[in-house]
N, CA, C and O of each residue as an XYZ file, in Angstrom:
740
protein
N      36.280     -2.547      8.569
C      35.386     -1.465      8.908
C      34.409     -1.179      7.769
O      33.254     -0.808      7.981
N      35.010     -1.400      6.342
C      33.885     -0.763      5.521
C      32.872     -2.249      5.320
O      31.742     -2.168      4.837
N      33.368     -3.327      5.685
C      32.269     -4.554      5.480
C      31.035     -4.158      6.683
O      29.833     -4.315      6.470
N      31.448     -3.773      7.600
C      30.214     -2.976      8.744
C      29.672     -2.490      8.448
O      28.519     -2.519      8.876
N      30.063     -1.640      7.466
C      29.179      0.037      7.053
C      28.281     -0.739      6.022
O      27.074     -0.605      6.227
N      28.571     -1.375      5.157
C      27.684     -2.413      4.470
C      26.951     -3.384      4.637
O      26.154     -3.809      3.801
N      27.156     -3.858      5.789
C      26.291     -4.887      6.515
C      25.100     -3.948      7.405
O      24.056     -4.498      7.757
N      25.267     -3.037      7.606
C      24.460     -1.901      8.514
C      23.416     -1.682      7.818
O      22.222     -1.875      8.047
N      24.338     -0.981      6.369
C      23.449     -0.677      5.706
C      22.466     -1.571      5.097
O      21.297     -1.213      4.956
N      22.891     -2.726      4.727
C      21.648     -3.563      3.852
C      20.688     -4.234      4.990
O      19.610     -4.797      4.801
N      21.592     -3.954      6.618
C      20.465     -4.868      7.279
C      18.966     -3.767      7.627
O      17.860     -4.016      8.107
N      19.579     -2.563      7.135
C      17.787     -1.286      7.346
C      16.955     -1.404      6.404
O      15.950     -0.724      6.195
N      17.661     -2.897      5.405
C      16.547     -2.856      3.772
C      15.586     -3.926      4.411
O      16.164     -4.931      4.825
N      14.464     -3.892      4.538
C      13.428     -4.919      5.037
C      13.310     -5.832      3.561
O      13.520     -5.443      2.412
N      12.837     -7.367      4.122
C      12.203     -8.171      3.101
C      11.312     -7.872      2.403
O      10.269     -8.139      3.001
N      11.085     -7.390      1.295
C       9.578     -7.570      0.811
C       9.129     -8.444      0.219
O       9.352     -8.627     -0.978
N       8.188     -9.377      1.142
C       7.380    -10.656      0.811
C       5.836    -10.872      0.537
O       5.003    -10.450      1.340
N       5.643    -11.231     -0.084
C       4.048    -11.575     -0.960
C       3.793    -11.990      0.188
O       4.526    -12.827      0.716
N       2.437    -11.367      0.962
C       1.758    -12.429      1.702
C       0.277    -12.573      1.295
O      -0.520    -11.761      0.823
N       0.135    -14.314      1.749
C      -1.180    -14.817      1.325
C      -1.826    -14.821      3.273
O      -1.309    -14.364      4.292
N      -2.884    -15.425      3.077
C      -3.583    -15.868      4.553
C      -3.225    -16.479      5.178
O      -3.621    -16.642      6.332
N      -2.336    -17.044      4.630
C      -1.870    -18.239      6.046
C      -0.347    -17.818      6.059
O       0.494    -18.713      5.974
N       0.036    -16.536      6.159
C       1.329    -15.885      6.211
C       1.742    -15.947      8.058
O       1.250    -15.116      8.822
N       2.477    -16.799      8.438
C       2.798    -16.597      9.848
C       3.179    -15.717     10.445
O       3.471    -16.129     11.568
N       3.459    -14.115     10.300
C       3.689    -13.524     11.049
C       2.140    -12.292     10.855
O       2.282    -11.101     11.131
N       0.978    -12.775     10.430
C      -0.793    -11.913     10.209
C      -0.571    -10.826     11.568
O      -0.729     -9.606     11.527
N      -0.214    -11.537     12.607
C      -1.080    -10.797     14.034
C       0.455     -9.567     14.081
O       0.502     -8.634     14.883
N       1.194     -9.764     13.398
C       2.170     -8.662     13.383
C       2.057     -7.344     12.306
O       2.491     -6.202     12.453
N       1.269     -7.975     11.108
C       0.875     -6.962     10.147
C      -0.185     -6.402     10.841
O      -0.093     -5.187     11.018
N      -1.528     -7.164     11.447
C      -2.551     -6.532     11.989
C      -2.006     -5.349     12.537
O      -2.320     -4.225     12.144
N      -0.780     -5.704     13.900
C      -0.397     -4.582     14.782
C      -0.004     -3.434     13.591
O      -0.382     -2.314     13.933
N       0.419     -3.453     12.765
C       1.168     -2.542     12.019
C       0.421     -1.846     11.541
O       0.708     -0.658     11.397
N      -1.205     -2.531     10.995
C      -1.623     -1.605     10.154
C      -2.240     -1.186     11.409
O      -2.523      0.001     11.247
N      -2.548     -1.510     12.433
C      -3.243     -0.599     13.493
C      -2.716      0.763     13.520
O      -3.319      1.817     13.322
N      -0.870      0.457     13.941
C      -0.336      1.602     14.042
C      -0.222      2.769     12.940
O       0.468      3.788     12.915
N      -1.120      2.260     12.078
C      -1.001      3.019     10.408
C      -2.118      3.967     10.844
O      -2.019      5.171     11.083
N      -3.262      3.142     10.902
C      -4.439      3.803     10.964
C      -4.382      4.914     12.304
O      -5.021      5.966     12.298
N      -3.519      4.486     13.415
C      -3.567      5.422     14.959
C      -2.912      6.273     14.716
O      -3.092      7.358     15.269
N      -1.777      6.053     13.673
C      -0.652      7.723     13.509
C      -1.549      8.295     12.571
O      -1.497      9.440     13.021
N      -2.310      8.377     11.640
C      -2.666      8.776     10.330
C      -3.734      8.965     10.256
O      -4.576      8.067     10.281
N      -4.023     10.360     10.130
C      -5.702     10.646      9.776
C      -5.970     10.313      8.026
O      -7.087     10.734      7.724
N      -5.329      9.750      6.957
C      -5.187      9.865      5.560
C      -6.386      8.670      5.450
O      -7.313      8.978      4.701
N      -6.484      7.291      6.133
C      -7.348      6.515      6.042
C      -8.939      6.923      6.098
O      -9.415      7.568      7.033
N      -9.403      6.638      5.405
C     -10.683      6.591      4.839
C     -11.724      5.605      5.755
O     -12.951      5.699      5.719
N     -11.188      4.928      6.336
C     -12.116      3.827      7.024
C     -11.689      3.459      8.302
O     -10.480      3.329      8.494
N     -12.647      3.234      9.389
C     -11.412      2.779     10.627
C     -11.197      1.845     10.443
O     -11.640      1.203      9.491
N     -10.027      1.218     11.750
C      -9.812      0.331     11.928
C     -10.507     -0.733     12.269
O     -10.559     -1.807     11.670
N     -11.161     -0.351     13.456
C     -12.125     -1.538     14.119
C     -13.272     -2.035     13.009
O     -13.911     -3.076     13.162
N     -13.426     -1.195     11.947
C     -14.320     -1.445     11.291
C     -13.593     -2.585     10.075
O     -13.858     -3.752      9.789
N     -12.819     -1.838      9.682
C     -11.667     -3.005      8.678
C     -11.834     -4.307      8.673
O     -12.533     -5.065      8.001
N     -10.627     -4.531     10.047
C      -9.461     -5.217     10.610
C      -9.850     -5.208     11.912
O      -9.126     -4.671     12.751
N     -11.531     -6.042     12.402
C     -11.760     -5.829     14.147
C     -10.257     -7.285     14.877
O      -9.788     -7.426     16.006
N     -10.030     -7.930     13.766
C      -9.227     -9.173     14.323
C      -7.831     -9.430     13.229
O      -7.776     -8.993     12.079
N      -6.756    -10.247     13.920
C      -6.310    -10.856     12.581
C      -6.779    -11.389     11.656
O      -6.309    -11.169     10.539
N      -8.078    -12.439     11.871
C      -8.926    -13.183     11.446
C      -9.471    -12.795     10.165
O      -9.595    -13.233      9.021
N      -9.796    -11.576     11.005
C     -10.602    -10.107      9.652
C      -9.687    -10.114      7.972
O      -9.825    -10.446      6.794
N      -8.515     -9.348      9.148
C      -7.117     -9.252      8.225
C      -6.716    -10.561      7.108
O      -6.383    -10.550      5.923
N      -6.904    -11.559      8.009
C      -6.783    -13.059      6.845
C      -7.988    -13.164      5.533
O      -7.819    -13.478      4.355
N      -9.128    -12.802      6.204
C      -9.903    -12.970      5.000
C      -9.734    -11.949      3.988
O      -9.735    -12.096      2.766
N      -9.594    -10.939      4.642
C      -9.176     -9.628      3.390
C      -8.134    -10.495      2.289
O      -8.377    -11.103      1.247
N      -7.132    -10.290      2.893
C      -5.748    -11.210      1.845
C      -6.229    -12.325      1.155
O      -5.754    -12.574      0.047
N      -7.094    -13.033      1.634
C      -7.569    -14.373      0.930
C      -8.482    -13.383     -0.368
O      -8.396    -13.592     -1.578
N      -9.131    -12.553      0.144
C      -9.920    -12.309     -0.931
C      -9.393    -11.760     -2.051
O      -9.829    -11.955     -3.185
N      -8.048    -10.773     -1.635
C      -7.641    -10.053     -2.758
C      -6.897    -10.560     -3.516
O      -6.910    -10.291     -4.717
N      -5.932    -11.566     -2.870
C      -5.377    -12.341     -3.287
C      -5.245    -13.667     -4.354
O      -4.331    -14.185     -4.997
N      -6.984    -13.951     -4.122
C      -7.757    -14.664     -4.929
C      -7.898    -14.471     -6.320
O      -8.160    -15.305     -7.186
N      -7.603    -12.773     -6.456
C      -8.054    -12.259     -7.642
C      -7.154    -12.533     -8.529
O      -6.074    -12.956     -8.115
N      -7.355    -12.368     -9.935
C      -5.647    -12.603    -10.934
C      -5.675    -11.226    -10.618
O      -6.644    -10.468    -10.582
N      -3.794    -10.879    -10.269
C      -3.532     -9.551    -10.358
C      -2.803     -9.243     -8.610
O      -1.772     -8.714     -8.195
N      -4.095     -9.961     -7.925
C      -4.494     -9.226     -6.821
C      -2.638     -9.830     -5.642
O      -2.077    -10.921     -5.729
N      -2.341     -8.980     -4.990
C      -0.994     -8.599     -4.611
C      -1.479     -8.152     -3.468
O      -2.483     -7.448     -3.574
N      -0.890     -8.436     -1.931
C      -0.405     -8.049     -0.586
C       0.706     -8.144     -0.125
O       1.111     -9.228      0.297
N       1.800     -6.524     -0.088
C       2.918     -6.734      0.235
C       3.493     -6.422      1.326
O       2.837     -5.540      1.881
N       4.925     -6.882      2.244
C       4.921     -6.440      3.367
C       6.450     -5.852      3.496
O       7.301     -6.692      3.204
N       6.765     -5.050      3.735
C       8.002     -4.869      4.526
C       8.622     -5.528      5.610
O       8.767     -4.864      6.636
N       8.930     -6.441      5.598
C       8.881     -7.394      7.192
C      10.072     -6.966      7.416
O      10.923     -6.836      6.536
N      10.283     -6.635      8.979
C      11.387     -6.697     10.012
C      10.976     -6.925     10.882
O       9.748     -6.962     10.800
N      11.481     -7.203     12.146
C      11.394     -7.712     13.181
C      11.692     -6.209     14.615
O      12.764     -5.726     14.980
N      10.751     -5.989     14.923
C       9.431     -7.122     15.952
C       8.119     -7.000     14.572
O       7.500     -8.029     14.301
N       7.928     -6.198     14.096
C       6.855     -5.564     13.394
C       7.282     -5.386     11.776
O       8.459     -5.039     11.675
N       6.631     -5.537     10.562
C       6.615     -5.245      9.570
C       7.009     -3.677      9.462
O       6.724     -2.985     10.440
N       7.645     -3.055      8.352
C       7.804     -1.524      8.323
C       6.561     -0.902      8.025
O       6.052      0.025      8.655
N       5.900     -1.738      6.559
C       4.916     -1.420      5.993
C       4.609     -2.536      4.861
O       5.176     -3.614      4.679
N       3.622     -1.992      4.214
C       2.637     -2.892      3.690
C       1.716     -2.215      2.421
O       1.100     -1.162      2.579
N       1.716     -2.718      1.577
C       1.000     -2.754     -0.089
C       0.192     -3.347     -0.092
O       0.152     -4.386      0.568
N      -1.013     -2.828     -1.015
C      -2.272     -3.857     -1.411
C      -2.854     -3.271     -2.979
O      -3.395     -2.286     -3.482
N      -2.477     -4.238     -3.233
C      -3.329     -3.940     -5.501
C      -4.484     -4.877     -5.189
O      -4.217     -6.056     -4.956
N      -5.734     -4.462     -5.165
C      -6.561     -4.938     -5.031
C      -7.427     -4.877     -6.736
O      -7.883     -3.838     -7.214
N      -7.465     -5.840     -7.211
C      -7.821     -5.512     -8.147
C      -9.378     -5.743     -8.577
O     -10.072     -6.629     -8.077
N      -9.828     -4.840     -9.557
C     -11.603     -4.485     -9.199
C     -12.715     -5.889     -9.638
O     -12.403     -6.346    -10.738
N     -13.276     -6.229     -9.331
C     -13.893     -7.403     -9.653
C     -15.208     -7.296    -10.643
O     -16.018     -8.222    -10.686
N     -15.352     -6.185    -11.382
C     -16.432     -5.674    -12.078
C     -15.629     -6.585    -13.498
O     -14.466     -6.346    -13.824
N     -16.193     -7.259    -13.958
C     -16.025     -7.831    -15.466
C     -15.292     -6.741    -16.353
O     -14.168     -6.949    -16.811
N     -15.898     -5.730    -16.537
C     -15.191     -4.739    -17.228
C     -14.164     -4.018    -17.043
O     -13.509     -3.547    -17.972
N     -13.851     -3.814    -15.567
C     -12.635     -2.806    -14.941
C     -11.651     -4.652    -14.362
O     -10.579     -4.166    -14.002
N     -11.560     -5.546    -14.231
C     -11.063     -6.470    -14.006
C      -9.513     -5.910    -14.630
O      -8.620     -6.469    -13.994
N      -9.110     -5.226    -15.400
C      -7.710     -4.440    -16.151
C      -7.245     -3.619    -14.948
O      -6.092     -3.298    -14.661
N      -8.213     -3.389    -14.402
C      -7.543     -2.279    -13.184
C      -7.422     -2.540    -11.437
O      -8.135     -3.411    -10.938
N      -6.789     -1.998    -10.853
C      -7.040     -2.073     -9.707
C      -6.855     -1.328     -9.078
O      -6.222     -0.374     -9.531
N      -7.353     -1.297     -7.441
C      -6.550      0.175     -6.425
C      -5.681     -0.103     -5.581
O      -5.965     -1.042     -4.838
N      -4.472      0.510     -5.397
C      -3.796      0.695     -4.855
C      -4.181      1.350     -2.847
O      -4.832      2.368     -2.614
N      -3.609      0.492     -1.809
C      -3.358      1.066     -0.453
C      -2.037      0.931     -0.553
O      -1.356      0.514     -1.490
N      -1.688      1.390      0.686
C      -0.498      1.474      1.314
C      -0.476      2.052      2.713
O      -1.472      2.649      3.121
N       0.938      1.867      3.715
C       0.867      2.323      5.065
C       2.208      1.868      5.111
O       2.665      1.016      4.351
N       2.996      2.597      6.246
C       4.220      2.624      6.613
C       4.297      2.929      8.659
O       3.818      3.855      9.314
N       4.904      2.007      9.002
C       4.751      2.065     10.402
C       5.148      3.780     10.600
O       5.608      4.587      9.792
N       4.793      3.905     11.873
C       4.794      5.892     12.302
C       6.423      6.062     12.163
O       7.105      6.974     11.694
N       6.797      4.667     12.833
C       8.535      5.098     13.290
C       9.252      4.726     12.046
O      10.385      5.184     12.192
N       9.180      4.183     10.998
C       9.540      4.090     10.028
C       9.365      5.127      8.423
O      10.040      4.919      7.415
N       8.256      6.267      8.565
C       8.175      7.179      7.629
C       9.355      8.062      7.302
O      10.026      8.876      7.938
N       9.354      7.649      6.215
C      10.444      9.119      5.575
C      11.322      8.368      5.308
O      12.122      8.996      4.614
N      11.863      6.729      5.545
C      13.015      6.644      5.210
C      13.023      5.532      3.962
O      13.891      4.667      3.843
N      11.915      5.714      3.069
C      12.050      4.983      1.889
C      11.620      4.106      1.949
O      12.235      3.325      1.223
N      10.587      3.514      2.569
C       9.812      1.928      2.859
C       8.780      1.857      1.512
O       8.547      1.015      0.645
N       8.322      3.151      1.817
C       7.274      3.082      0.767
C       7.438      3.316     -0.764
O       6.413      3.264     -1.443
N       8.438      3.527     -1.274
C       9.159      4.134     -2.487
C       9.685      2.483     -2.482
O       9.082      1.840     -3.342
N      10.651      1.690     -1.717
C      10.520      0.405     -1.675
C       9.472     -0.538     -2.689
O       9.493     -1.152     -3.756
N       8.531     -0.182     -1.534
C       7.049     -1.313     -1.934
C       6.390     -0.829     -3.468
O       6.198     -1.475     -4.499
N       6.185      0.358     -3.178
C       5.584      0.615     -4.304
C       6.664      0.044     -5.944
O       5.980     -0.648     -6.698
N       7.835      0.236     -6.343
C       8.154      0.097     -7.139
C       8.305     -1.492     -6.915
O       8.528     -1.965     -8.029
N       8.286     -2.259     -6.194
C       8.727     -3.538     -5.742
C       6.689     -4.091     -6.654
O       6.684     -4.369     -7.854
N       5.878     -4.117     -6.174
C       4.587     -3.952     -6.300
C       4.369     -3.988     -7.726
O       3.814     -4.936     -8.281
N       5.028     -2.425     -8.641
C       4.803     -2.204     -9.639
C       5.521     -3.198    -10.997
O       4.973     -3.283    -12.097
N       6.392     -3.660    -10.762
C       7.308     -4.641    -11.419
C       6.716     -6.472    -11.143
O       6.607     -7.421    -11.919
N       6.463     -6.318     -9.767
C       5.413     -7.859     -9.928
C       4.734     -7.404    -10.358
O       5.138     -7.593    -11.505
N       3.317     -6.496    -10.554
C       2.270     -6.516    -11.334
C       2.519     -6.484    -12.571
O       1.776     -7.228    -13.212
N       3.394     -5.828    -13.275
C       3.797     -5.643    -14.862
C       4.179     -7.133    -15.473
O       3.759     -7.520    -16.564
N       5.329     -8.172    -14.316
C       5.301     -8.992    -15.150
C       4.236    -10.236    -14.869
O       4.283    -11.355    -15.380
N       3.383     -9.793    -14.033
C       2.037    -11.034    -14.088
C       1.330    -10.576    -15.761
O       0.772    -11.303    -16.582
N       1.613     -9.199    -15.811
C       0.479     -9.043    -17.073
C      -0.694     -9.018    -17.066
O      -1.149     -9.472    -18.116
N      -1.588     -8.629    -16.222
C      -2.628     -9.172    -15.720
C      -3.165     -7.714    -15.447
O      -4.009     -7.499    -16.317
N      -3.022     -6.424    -14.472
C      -3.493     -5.635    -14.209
C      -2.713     -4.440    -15.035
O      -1.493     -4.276    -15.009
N      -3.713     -3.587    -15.819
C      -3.017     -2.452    -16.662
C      -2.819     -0.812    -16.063
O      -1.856     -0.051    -16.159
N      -3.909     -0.671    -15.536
C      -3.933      0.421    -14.465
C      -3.839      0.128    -13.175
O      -4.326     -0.930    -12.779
N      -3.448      0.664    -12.631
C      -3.389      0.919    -11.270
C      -3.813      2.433    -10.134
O      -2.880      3.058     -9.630
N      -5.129      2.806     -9.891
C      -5.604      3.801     -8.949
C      -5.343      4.290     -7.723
O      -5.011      3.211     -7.235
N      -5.218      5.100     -6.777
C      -5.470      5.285     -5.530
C      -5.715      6.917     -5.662
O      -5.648      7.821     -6.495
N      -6.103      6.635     -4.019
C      -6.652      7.798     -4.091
C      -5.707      8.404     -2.757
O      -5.305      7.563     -1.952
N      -5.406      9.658     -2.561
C      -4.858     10.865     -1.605
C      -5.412     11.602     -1.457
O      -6.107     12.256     -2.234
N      -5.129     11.724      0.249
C      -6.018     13.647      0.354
C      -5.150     14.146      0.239
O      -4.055     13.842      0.711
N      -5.647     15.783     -0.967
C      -4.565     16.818     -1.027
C      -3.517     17.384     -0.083
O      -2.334     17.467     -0.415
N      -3.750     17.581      0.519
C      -3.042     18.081      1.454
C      -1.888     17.153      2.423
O      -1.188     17.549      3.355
N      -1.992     15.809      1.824
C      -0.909     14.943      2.144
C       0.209     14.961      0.658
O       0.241     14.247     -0.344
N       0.932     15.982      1.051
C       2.044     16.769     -0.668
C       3.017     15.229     -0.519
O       3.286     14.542     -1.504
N       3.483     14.858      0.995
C       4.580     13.798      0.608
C       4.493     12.767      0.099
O       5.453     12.191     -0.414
N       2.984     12.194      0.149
C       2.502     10.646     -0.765
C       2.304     11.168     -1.779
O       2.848     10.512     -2.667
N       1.626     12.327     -2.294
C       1.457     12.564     -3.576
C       3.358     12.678     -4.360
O       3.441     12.116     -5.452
N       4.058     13.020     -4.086
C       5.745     13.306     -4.245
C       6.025     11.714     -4.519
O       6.647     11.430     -5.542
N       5.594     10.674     -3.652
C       6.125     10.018     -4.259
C       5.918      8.683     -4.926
O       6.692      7.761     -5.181
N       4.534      8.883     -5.143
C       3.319      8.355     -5.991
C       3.618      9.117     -7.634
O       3.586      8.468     -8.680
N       3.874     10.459     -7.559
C       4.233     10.997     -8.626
C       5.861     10.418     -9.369
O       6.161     10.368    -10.562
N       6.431     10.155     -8.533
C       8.236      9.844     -8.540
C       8.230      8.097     -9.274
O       9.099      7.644    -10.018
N       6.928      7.349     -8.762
C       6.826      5.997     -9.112
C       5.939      6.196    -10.859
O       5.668      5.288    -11.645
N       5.665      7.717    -11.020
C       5.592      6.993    -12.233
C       3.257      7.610    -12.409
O       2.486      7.496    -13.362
N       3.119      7.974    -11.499
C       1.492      8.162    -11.303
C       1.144      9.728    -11.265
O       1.455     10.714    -10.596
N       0.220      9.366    -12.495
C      -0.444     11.120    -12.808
C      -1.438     11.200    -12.332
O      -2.175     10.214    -12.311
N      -1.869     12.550    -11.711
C      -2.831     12.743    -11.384
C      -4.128     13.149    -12.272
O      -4.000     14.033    -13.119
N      -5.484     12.447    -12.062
C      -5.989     12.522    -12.708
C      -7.516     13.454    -12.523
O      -8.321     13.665    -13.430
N      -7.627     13.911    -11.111
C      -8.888     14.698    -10.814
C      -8.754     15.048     -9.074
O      -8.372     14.260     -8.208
N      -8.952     15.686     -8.992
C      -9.132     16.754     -7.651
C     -10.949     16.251     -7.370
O     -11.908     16.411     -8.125
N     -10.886     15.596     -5.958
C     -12.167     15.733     -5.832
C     -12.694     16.157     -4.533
O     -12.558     15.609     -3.439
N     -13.465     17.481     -4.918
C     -13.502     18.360     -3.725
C     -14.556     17.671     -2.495
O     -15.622     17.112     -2.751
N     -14.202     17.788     -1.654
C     -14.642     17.992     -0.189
C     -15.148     16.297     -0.240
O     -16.307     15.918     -0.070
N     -13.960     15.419     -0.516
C     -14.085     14.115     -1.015
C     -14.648     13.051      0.902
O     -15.619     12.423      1.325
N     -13.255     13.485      1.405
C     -13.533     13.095      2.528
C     -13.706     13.834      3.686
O     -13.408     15.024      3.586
N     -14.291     13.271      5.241
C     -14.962     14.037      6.206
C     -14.512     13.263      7.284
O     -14.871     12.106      7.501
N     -13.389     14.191      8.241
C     -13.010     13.552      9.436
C     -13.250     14.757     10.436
O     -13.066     15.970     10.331
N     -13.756     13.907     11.494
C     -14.367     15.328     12.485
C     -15.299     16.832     12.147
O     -15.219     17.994     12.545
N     -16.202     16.077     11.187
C     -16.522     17.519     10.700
C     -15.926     18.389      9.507
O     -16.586     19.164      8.816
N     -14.371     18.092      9.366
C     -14.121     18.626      7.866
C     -13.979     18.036      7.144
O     -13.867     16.817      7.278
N     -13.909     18.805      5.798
C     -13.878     18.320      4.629
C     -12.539     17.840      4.397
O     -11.760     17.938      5.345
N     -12.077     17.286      3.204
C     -10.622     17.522      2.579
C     -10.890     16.833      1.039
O     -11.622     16.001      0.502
N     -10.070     17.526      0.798
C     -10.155     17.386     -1.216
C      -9.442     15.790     -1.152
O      -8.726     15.280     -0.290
N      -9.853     15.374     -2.163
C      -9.034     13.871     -2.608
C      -8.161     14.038     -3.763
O      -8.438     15.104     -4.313
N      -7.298     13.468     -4.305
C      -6.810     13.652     -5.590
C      -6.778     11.986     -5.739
O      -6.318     11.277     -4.844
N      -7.418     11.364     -7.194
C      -6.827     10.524     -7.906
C      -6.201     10.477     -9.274
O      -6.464     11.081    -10.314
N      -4.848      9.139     -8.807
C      -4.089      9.186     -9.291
C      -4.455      7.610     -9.898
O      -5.278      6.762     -9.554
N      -3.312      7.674    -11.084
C      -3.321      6.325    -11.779
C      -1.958      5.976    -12.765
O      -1.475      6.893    -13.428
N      -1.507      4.928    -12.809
C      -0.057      4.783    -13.195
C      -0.469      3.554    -14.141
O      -0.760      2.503    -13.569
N      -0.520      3.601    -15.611
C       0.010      2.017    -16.422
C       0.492      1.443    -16.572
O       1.356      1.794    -17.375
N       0.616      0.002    -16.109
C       1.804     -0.742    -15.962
C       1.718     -1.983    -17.157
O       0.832     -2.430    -17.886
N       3.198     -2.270    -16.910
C       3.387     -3.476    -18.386
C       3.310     -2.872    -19.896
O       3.572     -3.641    -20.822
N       3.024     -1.766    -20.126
C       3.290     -1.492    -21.128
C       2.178     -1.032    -21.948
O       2.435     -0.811    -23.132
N       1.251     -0.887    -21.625
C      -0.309     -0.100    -21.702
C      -0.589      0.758    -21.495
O      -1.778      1.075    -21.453
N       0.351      1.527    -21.271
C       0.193      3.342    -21.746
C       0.368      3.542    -23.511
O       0.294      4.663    -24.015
């Protein structure tokens, strides 16, 4: 009985696997981040505009991926990924040290640690590539539970920026945050 309770438990831990563009299960992340962007007003950009295809989705990963630094991670389970990471790192000669941070967690999967997962999973490959020293993203205020645990991984906040973004007509404050990794604090 207690080998059950342990097998239960490690089978709710999803894989987290590096994916590049030619990752065979794309048209399953696509669905996922769809369902990111349809539960979640926090995104900044639509979907159709993104990610109109998998296709879309492949070249993104090729591109970021391309970069030194640059990282796409997934939560994979089956039928659908849980969620998904992206260190995109900046391509300006000078900020090339840094990058920004996304993230998304399927609707039916929030709250139960996917993203506290990825993110520290994320933060430990980037530290030992050596390669990216900061790491950015940005939150709207008023989302307290990503900021909780963006703060918990280790990321200070660094500026409140008012009436940053505009969905339907309102405003909402942004906060960015930034965390040093590898040892460059």
């Amino acid at each position: 009985m207690g080998s059950d309770a342990a097998s239960a438990a490690t089978a709710t831990v999803p894989a987290l696997v590096a994916v590049d563009a030619t990752w065979a299960r794309l048209p399953a992340l696509h669905a996922l981040i769809r369902d990111v962007y349809a539960t979640s007003d926090a995104m900044s950009e639509d979907f159709e505009d993104k990610f109109p295809s998998p296709s879309a989705l492949a070249a993104e990963i090729a591109a970021v991926t391309a970069r030194p630094g640059g990282l796409v991670l997934a939560a994979d389970a089956e039928p659908l990924p849980l969620g998904y990471l992206v260190i995109e790192p900046r391509p300006q000669a000078r900020l090339r040290h840094t990058a920004d941070l996304t993230m998304g967690v399927a609707s039916t999967a929030r709250g139960r640690g996917i993203g506290r997962l990825l993110v520290a999973e994320a933060l430990t490959r980037i530290a030992a590539a050596g390669i990216v020293e900061i790491v950015y993203l940005m939150v709207r205020a008023d989302n307290l539970k990503a900021q909780e645990l963006y703060r918990h991984a280790g990321f200070e906040r660094v500026a409140t920026l008012r009436r940053d973004t505009r969905i339907d007509g309102r405003y909402h404050d942004g906060v960015l945050m930034r965390r040093f990794v590898g040892g460059y604090d």
